[in-house]
N, C-alpha and C positions, 0 to 999 in steps of 0.2 A: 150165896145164891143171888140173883139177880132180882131184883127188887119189878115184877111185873107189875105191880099196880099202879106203878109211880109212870109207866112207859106212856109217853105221851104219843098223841094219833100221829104219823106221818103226813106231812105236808109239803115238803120239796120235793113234786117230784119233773117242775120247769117241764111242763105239757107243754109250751110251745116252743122249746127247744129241741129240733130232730136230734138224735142220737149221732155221737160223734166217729168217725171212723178214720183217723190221719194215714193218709201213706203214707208208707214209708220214702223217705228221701234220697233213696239212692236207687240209680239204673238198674233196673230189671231184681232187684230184692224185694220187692212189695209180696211177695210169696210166701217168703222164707219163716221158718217159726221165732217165736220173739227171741228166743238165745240169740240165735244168731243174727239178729238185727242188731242186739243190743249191743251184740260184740263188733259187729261191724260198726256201730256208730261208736267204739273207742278208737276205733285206727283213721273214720271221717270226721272230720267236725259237721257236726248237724247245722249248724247254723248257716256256714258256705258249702256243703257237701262236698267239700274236697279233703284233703289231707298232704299234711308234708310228713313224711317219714326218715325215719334217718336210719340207713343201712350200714351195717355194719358184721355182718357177716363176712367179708370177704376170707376171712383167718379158715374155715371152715375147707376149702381147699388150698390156700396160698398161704399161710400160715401167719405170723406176727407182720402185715402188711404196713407201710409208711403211713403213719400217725395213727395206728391202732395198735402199738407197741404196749402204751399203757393204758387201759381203756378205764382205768379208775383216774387216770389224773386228765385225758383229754376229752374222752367223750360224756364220762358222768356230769362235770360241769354244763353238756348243752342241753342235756333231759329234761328242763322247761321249756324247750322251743320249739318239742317235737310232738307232735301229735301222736306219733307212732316207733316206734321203733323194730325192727328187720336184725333177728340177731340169732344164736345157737342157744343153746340152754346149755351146754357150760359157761357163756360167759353172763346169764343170766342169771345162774346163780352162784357165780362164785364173784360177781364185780355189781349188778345192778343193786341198789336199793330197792327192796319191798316195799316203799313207802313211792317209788313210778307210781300212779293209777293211771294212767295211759295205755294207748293199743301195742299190746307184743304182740310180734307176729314173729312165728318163729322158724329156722329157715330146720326143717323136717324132710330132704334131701340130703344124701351124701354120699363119699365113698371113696372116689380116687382124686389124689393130687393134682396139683398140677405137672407132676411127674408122669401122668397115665393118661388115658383117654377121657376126658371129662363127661362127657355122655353117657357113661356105664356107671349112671349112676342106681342107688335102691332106697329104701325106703329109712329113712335114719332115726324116728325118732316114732314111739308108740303112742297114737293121739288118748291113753289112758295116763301117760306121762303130761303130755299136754294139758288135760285135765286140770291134773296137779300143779300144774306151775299158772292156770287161770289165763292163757293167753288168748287172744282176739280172734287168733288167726293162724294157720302151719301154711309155708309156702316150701312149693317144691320146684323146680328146675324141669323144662319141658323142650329135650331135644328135637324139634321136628327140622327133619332133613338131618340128624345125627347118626351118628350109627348105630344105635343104639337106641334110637328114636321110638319103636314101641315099647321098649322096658322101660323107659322115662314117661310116656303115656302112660301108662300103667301104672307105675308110681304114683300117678296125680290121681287115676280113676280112682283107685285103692283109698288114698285118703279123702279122697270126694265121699265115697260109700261112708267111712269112719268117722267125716266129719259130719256128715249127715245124724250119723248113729248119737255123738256125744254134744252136737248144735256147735261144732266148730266151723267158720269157714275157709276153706281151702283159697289160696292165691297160687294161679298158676303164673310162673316167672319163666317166658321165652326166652333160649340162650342161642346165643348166635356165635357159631363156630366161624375159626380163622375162615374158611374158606367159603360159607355160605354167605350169599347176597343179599345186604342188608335195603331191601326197596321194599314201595310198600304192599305189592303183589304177595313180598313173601310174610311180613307182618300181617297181612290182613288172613294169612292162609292161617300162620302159626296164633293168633290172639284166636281166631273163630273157633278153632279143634278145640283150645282150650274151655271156651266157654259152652261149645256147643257140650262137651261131656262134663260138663258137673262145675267147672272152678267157676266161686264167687266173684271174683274179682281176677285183672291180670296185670301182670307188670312189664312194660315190653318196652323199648326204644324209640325213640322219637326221630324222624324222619322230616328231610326239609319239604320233602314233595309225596304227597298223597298220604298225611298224616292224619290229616281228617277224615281220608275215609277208611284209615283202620279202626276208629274209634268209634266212626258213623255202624259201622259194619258190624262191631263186638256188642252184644246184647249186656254186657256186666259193664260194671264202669276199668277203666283201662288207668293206671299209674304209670309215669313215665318214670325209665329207670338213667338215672344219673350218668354211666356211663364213664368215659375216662375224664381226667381230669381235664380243665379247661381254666384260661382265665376268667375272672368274676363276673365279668360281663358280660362276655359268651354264656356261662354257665344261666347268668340270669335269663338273658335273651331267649336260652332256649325250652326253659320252665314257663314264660311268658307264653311264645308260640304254641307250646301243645296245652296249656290251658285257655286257650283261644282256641284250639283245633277240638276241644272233647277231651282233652284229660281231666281225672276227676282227683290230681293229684301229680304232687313227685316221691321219688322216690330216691332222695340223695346220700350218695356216700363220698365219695372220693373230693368231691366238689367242694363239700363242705368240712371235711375233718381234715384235709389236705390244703386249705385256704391257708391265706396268710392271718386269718382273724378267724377261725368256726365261726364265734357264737356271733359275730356282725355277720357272716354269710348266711346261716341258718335265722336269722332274723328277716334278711333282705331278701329271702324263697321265701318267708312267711308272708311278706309285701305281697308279694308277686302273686302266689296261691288262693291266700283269703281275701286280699283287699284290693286283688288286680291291679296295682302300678305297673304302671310302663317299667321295662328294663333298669332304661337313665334313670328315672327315680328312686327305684329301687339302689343302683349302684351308688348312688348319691347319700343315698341310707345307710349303707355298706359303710362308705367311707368315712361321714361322722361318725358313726360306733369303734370304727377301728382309728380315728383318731383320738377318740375320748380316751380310747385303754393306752395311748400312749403319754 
């Protein structure tokens, strides 16, 4: 039993400190219930509010893709430099370490190959699974202008509802078919659908001209998505530019696990991201780390 007699009077209680109330640190989340802040500040660092993530889903339509062959011998080595990581939950449980505390976000779309129509996609993964595997985040694939373009909407509103229900939050990930036109008329159309119905955040392409105002325009914070491969430079240059224009992040795959060095590429977007160096600097970066490994 507690010993009441011994209970001494209270006297802290700092009367002339107003009561404290932090927003939240990221675009348009200061609403959201604390789950899902909390979880979204594993895939942002609070500190820069941005995030580098490392994508590696690609396998989930295209199957054992160039340098994701073996994901226990090339990518588990860069899981320190990522804030986040973009993956499937089979290869999250049968290749990551439990011992990640990092933001998973898990890619909770799928369905046909890249042998079929990629747009017809459905809903892949039960956010009571998601639960269970403790991730940050379910992203789904948002065809607008696909053919299949309402049933991919719906996919996303679906887990919007579900993530709501279980305080996961939803990324919606704009995909841009061969034929449709990548300007920023049509990014600003395809990020806004996504955030105006429910997704927390989006993932969308980075654009030379009128990049800023897809980001300006999107109410959620917007991650640029990496895209095909490029040289280092390039790659840097253009992680610099959209976090200059409003991105609140990258979202790299091919860039980095397809480099001649990962884990100096994935270091030199961490430059970039959190500490805003210039490109040159960064590449500069790049280069002593992959001279040191040789």
């Amino acid at each position: 039993m507690p010993d009441v007699d011994s209970t001494k009077e209270s006297k802290e209680y700092c009367l002339d400190i107003p009561a404290r109330n932090t927003p939240f640190f990221l675009k348009g989340s200061n609403s959201l219930d604390w789950g899902m802040q909390n979880r979204l500040a594993r895939v942002f660092n609070p500190a820069s509010g941005k995030t580098v993530m490392l994508a590696i889903d690609h396998g989930y339509f295209q199957g054992p893709t160039s340098g994701l062959e073996r994901i226990d011998v090339r990518i588990v080595p860069l899981l320190p430099f990522a804030d986040a990581l973009m993956l499937t939950r089979g290869i999250l449980r049968t290749t990551i370490p439990a011992s990640f505390g990092k933001g998973i976000v898990i890619r909770a779309s799928g369905g046909p190959s890249i042998l079929k129509e990629l747009s017809n996609e459905q809903i892949a993964v039960d956010p009571e699974d998601a639960v269970r595997l403790n991730v940050a985040a379910m992203a789904v694939q948002v065809f607008i202008g696909g053919e299949f373009e309402t049933q991919s909407v719906h996919n996303m509103t679906r887990l919007v509802d579900l993530g709501n229900r279980y305080g996961i939050p939803v990324l919606g990930v704009t995909a841009v078919g061969k034929d449709m036109t990548r300007d920023a008329r049509y990014f600003r159309l395809a990020c806004r659908i996504c955030a105006e119905l429910g997704a927390h955040f989006v993932k969308t392409y980075y654009i030379e001209e009128g990049f800023e105002t897809v980001t300006a325009s999107c109410p959620v914070p917007i991650v640029m998505a990496g895209g095909k491969k490029l040289p280092e430079i390039e790659a840097l240059e253009m992680a610099y530019k959209a976090i200059q224009e409003g991105a609140a992040g990258v979202d790299m795959g091919r860039n980095i696990f397809q480099s001649d060095a990962p884990a100096a590429m994935i270091q030199a977007v961490r430059k970039v991201v959190h500490e805003r160096f210039k490109p040159k600097e960064a590449f500069e970066f790049y280069q002593s780390l992959k001279s040191d490994k040789k």
